[in-house]
Predicted model as a PDB file, atoms N, CA, C, CB and O in Angstrom, pLDDT in the B-factor column:
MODEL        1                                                                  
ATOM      1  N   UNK A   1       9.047  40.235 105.365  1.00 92.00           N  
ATOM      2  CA  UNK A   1       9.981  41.217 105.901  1.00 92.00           C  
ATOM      3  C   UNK A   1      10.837  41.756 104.752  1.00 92.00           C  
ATOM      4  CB  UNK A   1      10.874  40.592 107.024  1.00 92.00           C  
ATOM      5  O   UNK A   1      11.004  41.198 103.668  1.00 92.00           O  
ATOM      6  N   UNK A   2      11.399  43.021 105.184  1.00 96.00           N  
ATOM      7  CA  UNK A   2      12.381  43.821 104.039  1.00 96.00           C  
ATOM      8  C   UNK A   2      13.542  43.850 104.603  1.00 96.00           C  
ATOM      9  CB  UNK A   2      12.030  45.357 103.609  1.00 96.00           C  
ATOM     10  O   UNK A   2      13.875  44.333 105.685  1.00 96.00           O  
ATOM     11  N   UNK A   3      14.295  43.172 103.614  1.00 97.00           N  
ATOM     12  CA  UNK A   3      15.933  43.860 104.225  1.00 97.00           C  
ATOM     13  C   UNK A   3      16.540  45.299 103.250  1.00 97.00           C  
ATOM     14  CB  UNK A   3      17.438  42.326 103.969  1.00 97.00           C  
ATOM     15  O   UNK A   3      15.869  45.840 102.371  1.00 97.00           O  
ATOM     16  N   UNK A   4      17.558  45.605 103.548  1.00 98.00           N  
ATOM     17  CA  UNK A   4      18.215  46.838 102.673  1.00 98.00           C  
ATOM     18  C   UNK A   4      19.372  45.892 102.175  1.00 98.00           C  
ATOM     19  CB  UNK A   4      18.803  48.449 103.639  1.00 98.00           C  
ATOM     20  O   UNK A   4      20.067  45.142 102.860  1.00 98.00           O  
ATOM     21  N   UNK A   5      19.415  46.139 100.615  1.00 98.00           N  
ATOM     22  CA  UNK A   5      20.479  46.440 100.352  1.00 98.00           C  
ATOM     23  C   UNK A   5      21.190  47.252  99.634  1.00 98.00           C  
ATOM     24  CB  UNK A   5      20.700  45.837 100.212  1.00 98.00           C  
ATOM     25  O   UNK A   5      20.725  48.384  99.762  1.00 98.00           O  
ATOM     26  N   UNK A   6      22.219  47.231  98.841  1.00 98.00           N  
ATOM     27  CA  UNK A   6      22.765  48.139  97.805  1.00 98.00           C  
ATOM     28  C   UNK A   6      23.343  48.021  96.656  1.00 98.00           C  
ATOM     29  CB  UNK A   6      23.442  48.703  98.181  1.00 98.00           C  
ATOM     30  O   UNK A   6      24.566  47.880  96.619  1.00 98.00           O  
ATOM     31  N   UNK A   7      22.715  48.050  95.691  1.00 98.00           N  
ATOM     32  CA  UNK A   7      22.581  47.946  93.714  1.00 98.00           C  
ATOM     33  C   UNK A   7      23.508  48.907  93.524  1.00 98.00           C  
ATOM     34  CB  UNK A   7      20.885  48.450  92.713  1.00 98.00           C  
ATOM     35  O   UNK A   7      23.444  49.870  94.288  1.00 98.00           O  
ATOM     36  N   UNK A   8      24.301  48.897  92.754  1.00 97.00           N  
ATOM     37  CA  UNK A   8      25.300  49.364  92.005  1.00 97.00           C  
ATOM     38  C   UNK A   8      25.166  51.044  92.971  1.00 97.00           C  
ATOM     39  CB  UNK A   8      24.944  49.226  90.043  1.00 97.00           C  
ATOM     40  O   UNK A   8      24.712  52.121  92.583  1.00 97.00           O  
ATOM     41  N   UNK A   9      25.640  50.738  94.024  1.00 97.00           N  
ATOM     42  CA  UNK A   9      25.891  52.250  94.956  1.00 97.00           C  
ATOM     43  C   UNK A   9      24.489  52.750  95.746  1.00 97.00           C  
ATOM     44  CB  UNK A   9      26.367  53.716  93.749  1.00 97.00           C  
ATOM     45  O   UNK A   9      24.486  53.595  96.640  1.00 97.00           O  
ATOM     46  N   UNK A  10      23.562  52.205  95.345  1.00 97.00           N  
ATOM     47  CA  UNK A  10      22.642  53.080  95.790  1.00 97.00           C  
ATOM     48  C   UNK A  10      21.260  52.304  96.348  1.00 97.00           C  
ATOM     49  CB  UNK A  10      22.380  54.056  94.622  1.00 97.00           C  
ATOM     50  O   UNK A  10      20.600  51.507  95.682  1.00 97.00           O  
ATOM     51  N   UNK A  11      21.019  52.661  97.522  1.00 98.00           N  
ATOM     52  CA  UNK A  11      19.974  51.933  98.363  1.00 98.00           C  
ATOM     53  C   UNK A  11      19.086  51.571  97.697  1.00 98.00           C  
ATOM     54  CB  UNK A  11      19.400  52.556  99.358  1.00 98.00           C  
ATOM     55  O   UNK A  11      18.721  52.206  96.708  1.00 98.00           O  
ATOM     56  N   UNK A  12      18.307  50.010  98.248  1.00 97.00           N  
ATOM     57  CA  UNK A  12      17.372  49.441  97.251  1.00 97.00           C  
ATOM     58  C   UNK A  12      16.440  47.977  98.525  1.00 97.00           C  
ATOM     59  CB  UNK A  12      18.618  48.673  95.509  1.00 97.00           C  
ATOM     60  O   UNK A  12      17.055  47.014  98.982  1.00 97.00           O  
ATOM     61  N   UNK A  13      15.024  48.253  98.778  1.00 97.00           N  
ATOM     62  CA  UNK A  13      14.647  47.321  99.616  1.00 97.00           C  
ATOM     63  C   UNK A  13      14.441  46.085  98.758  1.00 97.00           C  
ATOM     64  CB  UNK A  13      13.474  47.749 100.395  1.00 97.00           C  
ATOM     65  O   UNK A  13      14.043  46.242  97.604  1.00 97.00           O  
ATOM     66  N   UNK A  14      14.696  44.797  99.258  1.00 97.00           N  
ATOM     67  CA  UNK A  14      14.183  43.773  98.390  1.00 97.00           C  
ATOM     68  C   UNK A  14      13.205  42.859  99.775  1.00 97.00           C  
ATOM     69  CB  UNK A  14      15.709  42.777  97.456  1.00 97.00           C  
ATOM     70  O   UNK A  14      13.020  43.323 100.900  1.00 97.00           O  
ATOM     71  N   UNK A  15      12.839  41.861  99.408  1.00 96.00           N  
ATOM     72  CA  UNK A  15      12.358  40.976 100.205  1.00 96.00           C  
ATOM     73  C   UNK A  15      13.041  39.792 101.004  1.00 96.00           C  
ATOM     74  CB  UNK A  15      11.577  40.573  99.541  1.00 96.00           C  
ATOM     75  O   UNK A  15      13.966  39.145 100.512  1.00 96.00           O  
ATOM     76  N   UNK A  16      12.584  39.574 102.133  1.00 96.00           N  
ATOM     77  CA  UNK A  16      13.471  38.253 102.942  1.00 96.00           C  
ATOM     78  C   UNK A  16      14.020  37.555 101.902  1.00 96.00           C  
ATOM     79  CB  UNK A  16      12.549  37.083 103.902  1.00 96.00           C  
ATOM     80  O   UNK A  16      13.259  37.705 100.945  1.00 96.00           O  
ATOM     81  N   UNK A  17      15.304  36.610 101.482  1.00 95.00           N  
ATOM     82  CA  UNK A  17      15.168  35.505 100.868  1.00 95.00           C  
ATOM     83  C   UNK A  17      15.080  35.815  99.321  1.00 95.00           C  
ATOM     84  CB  UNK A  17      14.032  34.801 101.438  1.00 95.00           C  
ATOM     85  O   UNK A  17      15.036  34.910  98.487  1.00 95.00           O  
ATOM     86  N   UNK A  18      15.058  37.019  99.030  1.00 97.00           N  
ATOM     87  CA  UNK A  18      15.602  37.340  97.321  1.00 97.00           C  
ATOM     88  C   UNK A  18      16.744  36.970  97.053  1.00 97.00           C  
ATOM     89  CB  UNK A  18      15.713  38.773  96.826  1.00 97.00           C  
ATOM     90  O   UNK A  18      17.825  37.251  97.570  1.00 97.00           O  
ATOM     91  N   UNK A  19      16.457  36.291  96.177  1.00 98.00           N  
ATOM     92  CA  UNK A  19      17.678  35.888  95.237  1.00 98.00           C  
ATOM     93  C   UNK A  19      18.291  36.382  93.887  1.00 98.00           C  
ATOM     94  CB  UNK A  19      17.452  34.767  94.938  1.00 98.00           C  
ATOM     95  O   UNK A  19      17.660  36.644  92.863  1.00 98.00           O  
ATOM     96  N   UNK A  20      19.661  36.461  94.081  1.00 98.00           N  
ATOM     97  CA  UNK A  20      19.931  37.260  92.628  1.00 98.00           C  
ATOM     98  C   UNK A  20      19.251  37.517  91.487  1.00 98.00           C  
ATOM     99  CB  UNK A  20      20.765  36.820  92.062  1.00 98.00           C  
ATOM    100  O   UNK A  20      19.044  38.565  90.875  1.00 98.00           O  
ATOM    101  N   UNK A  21      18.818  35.958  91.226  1.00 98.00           N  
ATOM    102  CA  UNK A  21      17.923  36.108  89.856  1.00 98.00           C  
ATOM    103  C   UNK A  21      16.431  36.675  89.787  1.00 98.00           C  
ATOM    104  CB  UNK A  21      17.776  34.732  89.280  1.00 98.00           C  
ATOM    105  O   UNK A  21      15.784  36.803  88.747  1.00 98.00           O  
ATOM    106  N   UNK A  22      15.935  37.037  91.265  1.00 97.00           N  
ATOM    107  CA  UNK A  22      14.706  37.348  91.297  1.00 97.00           C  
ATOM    108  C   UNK A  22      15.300  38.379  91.417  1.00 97.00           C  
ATOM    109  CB  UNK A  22      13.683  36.871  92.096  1.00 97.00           C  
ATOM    110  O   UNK A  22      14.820  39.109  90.550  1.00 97.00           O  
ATOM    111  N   UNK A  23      16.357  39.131  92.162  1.00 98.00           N  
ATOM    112  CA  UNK A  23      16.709  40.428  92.211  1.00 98.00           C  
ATOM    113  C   UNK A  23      16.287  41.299  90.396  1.00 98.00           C  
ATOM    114  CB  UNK A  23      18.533  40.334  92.722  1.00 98.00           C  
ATOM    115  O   UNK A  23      15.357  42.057  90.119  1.00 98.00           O  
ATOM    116  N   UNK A  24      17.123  40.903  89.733  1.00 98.00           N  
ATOM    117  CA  UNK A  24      17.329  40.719  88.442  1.00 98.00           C  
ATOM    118  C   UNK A  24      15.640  40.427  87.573  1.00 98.00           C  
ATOM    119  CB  UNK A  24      18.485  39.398  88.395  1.00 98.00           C  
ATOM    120  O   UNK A  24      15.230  41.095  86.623  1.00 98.00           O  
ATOM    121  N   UNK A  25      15.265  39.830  87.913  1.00 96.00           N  
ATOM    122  CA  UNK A  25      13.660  39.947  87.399  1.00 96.00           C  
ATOM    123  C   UNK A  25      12.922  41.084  87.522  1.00 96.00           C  
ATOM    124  CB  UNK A  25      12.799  39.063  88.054  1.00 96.00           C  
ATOM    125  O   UNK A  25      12.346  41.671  86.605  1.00 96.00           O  
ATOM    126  N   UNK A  26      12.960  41.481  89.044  1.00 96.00           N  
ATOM    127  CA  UNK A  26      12.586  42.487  89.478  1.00 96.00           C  
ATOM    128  C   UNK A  26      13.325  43.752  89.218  1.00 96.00           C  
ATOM    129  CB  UNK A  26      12.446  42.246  90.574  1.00 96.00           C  
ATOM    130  O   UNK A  26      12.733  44.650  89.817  1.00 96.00           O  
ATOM    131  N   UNK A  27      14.039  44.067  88.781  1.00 96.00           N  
ATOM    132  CA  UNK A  27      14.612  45.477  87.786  1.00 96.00           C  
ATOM    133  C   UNK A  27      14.825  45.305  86.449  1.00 96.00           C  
ATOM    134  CB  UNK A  27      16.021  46.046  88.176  1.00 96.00           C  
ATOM    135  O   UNK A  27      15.737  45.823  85.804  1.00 96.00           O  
ATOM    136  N   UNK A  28      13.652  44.295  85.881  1.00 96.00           N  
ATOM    137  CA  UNK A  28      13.358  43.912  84.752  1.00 96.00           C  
ATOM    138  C   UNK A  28      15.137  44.164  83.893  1.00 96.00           C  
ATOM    139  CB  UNK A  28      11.870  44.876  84.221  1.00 96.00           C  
ATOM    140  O   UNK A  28      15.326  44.995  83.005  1.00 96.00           O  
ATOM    141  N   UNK A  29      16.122  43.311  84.399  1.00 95.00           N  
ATOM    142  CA  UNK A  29      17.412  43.309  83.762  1.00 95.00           C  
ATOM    143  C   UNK A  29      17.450  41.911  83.081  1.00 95.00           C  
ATOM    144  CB  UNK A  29      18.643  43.564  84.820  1.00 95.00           C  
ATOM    145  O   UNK A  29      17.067  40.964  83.767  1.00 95.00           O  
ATOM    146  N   UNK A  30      17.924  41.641  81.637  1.00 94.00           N  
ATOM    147  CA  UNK A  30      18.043  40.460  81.241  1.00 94.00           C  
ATOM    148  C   UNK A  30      19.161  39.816  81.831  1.00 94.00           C  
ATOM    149  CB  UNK A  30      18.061  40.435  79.972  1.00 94.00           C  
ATOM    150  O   UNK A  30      20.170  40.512  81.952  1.00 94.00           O  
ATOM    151  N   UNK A  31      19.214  38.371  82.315  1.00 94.00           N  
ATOM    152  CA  UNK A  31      20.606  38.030  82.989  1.00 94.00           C  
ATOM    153  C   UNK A  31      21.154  37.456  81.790  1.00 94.00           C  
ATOM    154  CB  UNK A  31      20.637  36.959  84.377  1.00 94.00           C  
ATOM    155  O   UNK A  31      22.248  37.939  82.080  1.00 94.00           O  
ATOM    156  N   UNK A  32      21.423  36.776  80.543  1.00 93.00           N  
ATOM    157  CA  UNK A  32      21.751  37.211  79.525  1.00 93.00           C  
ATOM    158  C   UNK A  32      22.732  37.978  79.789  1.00 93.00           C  
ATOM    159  CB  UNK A  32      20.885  37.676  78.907  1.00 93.00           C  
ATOM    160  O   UNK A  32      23.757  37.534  80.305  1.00 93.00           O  
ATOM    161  N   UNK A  33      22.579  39.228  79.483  1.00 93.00           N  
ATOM    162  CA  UNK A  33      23.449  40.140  79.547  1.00 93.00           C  
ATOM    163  C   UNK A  33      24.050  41.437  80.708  1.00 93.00           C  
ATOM    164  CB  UNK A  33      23.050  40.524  78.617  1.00 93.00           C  
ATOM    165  O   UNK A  33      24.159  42.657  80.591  1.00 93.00           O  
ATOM    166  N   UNK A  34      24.360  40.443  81.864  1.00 97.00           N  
ATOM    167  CA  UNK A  34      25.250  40.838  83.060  1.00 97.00           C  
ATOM    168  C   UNK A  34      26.189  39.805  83.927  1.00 97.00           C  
ATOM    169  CB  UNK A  34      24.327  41.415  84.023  1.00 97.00           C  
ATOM    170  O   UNK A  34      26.201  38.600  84.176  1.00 97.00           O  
ATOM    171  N   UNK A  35      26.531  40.315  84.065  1.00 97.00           N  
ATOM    172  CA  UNK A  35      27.790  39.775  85.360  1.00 97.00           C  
ATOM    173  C   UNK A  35      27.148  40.549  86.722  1.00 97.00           C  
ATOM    174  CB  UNK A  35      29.863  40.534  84.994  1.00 97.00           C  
ATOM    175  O   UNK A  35      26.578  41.635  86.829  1.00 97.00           O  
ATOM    176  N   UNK A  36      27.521  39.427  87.792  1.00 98.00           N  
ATOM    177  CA  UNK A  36      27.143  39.895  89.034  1.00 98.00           C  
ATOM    178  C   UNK A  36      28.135  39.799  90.148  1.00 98.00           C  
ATOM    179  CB  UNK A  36      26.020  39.249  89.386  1.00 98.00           C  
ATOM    180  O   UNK A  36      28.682  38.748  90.480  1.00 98.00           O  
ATOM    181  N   UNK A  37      28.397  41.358  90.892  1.00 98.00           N  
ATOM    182  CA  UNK A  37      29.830  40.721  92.007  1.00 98.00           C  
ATOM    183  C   UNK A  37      28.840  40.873  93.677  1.00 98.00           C  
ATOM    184  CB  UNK A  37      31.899  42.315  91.979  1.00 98.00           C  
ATOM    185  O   UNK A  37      28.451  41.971  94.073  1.00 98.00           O  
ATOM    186  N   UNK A  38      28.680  40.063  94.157  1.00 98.00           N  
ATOM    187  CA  UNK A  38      27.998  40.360  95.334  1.00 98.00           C  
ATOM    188  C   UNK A  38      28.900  40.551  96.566  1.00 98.00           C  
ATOM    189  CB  UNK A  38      27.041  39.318  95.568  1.00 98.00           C  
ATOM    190  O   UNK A  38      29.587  39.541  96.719  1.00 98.00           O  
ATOM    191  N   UNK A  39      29.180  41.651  97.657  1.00 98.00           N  
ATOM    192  CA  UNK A  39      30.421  41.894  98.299  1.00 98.00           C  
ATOM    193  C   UNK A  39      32.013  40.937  97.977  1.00 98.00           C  
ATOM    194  CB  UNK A  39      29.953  41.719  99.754  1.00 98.00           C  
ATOM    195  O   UNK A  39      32.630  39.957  98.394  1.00 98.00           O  
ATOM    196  N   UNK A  40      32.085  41.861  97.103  1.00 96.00           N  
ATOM    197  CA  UNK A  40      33.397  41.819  96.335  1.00 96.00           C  
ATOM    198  C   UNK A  40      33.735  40.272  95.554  1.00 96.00           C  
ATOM    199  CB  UNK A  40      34.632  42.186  97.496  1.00 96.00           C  
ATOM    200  O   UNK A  40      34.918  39.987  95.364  1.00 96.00           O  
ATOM    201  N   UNK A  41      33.049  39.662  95.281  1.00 97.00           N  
ATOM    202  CA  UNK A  41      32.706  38.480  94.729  1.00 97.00           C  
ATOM    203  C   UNK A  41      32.182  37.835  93.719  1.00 97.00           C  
ATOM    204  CB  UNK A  41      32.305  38.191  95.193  1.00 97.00           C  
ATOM    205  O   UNK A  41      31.290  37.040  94.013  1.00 97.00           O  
ATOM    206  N   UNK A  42      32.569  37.974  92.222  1.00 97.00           N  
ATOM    207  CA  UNK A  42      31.888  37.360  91.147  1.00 97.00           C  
ATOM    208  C   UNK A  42      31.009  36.292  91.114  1.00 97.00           C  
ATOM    209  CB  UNK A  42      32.633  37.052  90.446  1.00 97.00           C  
ATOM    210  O   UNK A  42      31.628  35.252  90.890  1.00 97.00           O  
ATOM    211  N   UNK A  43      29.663  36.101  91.262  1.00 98.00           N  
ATOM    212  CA  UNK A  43      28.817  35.036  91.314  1.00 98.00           C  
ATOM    213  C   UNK A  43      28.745  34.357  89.978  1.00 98.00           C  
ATOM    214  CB  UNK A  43      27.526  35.461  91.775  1.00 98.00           C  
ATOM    215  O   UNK A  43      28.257  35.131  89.155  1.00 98.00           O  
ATOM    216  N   UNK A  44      28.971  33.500  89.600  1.00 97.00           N  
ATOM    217  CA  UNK A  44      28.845  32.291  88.766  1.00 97.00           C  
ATOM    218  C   UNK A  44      27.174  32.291  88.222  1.00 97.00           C  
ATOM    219  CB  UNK A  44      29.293  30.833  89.763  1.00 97.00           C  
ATOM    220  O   UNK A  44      26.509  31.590  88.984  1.00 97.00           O  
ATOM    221  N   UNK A  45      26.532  32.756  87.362  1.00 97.00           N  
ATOM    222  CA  UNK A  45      25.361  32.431  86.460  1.00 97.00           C  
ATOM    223  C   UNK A  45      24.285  31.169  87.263  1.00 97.00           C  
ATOM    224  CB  UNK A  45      26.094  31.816  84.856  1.00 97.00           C  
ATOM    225  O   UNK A  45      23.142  31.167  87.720  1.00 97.00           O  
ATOM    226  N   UNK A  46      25.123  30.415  87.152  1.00 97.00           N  
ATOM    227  CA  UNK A  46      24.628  29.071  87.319  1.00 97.00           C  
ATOM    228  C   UNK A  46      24.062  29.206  89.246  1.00 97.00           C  
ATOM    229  CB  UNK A  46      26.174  27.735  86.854  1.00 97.00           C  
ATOM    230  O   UNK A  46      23.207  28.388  89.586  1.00 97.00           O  
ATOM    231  N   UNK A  47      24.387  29.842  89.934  1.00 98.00           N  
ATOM    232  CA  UNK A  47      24.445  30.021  91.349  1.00 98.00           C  
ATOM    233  C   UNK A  47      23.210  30.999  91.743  1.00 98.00           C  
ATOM    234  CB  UNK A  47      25.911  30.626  91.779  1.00 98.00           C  
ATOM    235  O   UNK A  47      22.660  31.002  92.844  1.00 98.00           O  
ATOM    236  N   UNK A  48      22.850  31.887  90.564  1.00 98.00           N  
ATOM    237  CA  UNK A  48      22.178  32.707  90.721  1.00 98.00           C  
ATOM    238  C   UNK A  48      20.680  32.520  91.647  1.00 98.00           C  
ATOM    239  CB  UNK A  48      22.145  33.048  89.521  1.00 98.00           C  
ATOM    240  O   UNK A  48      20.230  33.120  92.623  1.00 98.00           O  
ATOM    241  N   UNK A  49      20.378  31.826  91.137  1.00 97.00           N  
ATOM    242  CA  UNK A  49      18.904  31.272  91.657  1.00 97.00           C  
ATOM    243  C   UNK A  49      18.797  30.591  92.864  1.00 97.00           C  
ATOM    244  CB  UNK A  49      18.308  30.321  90.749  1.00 97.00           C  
ATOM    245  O   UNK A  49      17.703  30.231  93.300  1.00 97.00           O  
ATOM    246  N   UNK A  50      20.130  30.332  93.589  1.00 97.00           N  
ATOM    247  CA  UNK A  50      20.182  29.815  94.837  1.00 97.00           C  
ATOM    248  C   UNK A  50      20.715  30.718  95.405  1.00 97.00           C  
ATOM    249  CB  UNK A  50      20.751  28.662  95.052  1.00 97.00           C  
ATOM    250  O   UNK A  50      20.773  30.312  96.566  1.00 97.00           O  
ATOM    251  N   UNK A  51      21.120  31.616  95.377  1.00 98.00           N  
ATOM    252  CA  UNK A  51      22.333  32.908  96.250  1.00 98.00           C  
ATOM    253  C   UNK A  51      21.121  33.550  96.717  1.00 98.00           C  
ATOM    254  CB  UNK A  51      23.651  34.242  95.126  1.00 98.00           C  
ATOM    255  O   UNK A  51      20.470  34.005  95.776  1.00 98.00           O  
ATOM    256  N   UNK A  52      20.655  33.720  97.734  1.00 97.00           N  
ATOM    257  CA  UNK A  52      19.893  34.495  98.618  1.00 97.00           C  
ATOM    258  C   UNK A  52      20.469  35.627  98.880  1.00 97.00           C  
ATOM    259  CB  UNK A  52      19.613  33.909  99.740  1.00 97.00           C  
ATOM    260  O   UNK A  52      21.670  35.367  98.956  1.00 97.00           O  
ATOM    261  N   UNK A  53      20.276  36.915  99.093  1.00 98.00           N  
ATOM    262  CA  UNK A  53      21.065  37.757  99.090  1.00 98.00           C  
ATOM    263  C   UNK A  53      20.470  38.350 100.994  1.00 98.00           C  
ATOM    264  CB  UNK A  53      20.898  38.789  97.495  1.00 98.00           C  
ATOM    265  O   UNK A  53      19.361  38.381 101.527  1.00 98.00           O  
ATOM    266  N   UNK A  54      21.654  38.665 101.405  1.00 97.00           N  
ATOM    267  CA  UNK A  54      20.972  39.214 103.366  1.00 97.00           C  
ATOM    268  C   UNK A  54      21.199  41.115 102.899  1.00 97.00           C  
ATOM    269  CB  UNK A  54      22.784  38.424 105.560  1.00 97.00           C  
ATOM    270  O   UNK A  54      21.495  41.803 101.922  1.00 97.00           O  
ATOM    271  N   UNK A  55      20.782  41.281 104.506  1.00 97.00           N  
ATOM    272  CA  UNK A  55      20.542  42.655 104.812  1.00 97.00           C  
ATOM    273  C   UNK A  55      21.723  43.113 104.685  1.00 97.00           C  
ATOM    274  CB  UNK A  55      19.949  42.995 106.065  1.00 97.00           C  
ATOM    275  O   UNK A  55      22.515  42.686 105.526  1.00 97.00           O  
ATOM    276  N   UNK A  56      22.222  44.003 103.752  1.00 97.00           N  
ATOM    277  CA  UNK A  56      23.523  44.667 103.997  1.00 97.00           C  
ATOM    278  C   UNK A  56      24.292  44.543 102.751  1.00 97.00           C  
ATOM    279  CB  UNK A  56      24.311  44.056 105.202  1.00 97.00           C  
ATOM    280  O   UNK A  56      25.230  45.224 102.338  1.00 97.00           O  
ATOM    281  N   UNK A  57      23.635  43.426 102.190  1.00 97.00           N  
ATOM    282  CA  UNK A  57      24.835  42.748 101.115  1.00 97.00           C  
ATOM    283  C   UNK A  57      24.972  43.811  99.770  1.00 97.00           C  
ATOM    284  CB  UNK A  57      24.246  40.933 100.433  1.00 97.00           C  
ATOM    285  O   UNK A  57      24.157  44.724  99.635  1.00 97.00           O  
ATOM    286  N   UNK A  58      25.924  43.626  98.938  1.00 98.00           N  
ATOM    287  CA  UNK A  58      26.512  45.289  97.789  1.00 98.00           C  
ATOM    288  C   UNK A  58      26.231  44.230  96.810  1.00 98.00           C  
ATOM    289  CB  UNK A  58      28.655  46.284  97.755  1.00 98.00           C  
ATOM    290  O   UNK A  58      26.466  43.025  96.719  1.00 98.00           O  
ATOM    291  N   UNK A  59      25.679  45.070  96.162  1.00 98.00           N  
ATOM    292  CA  UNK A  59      25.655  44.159  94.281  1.00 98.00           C  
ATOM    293  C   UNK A  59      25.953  45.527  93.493  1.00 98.00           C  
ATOM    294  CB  UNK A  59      23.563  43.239  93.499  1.00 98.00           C  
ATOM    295  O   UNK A  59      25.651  46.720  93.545  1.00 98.00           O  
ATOM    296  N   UNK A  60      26.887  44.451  92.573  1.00 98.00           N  
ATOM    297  CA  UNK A  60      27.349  45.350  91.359  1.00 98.00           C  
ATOM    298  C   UNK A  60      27.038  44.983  90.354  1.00 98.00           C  
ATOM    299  CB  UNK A  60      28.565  45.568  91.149  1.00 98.00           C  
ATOM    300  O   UNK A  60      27.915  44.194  90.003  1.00 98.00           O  
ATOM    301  N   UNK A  61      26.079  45.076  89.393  1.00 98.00           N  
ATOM    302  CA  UNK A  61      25.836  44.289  88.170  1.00 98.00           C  
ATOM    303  C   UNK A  61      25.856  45.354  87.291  1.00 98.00           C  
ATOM    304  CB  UNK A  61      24.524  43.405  88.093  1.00 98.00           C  
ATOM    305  O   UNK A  61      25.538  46.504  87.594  1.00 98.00           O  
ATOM    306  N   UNK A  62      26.373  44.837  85.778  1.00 96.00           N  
ATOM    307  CA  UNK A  62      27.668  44.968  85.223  1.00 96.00           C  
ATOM    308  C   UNK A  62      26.828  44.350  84.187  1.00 96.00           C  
ATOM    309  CB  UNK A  62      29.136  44.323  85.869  1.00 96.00           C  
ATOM    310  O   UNK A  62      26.263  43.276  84.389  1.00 96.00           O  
ATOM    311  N   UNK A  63      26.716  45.106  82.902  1.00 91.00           N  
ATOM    312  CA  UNK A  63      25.859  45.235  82.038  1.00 91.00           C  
ATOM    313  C   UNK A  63      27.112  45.221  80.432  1.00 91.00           C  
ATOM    314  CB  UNK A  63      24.824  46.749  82.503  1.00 91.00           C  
ATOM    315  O   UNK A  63      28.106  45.925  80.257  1.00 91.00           O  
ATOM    316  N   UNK A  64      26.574  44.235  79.599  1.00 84.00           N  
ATOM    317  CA  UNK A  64      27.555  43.726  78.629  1.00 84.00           C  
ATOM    318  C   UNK A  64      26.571  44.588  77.078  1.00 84.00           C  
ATOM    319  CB  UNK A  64      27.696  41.526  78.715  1.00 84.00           C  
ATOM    320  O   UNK A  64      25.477  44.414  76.541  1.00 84.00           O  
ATOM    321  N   UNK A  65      27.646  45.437  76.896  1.00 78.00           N  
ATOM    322  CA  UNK A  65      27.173  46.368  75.821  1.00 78.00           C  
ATOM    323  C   UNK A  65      27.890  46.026  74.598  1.00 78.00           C  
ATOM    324  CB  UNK A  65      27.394  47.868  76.166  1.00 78.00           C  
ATOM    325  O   UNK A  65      29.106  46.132  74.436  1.00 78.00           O  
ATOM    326  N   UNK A  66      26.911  45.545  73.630  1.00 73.00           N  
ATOM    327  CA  UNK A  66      27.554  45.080  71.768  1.00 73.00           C  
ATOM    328  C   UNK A  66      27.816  46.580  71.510  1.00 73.00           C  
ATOM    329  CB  UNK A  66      26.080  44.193  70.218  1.00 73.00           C  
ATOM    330  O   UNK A  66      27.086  47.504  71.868  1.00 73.00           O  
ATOM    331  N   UNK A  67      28.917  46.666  70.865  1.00 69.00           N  
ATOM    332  CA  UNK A  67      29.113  47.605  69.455  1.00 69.00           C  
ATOM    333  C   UNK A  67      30.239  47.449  68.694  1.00 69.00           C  
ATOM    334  CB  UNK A  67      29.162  49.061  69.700  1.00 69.00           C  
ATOM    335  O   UNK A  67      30.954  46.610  69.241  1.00 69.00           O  
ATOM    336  N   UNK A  68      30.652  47.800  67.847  1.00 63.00           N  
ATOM    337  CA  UNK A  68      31.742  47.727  67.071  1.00 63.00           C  
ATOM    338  C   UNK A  68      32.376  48.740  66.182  1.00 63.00           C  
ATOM    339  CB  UNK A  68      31.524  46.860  66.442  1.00 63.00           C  
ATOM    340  O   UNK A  68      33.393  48.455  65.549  1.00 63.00           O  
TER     341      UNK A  68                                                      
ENDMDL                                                                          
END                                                                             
């Protein structure tokens, strides 16, 4: 089954039971280099791979750019 949810503003289907870090695999993003707030909520790195994400739920990931 597909639920909906929504990536940084903008509609996105994932699968039953995706989890952040598969979220994140699957938009080929290094987790390395992001922060994740899932409805209004900073998720912890370490949590990633267990946080199932449901139908409805907002992700904001937040991309850590070097320069100097």
């Amino acid at each position: 089954m597909t639920i909906r949810i929504v990536v940084n503003g903008e509609p996105h289907a994932a699968p039953e039971g995706q989890t952040i870090l598969g979220l994140l695999r699957e938009l080929e993003i290094d987790p390395a280099r992001v922060a994740v707030e899932l409805d209004r909520r900073i998720v912890k790195r370490a949590e990633w791979e267990d946080t199932a994400l449901a139908s409805g739920s907002r992700l904001e990931i937040v991309r850590f750019v070097g320069g100097g």
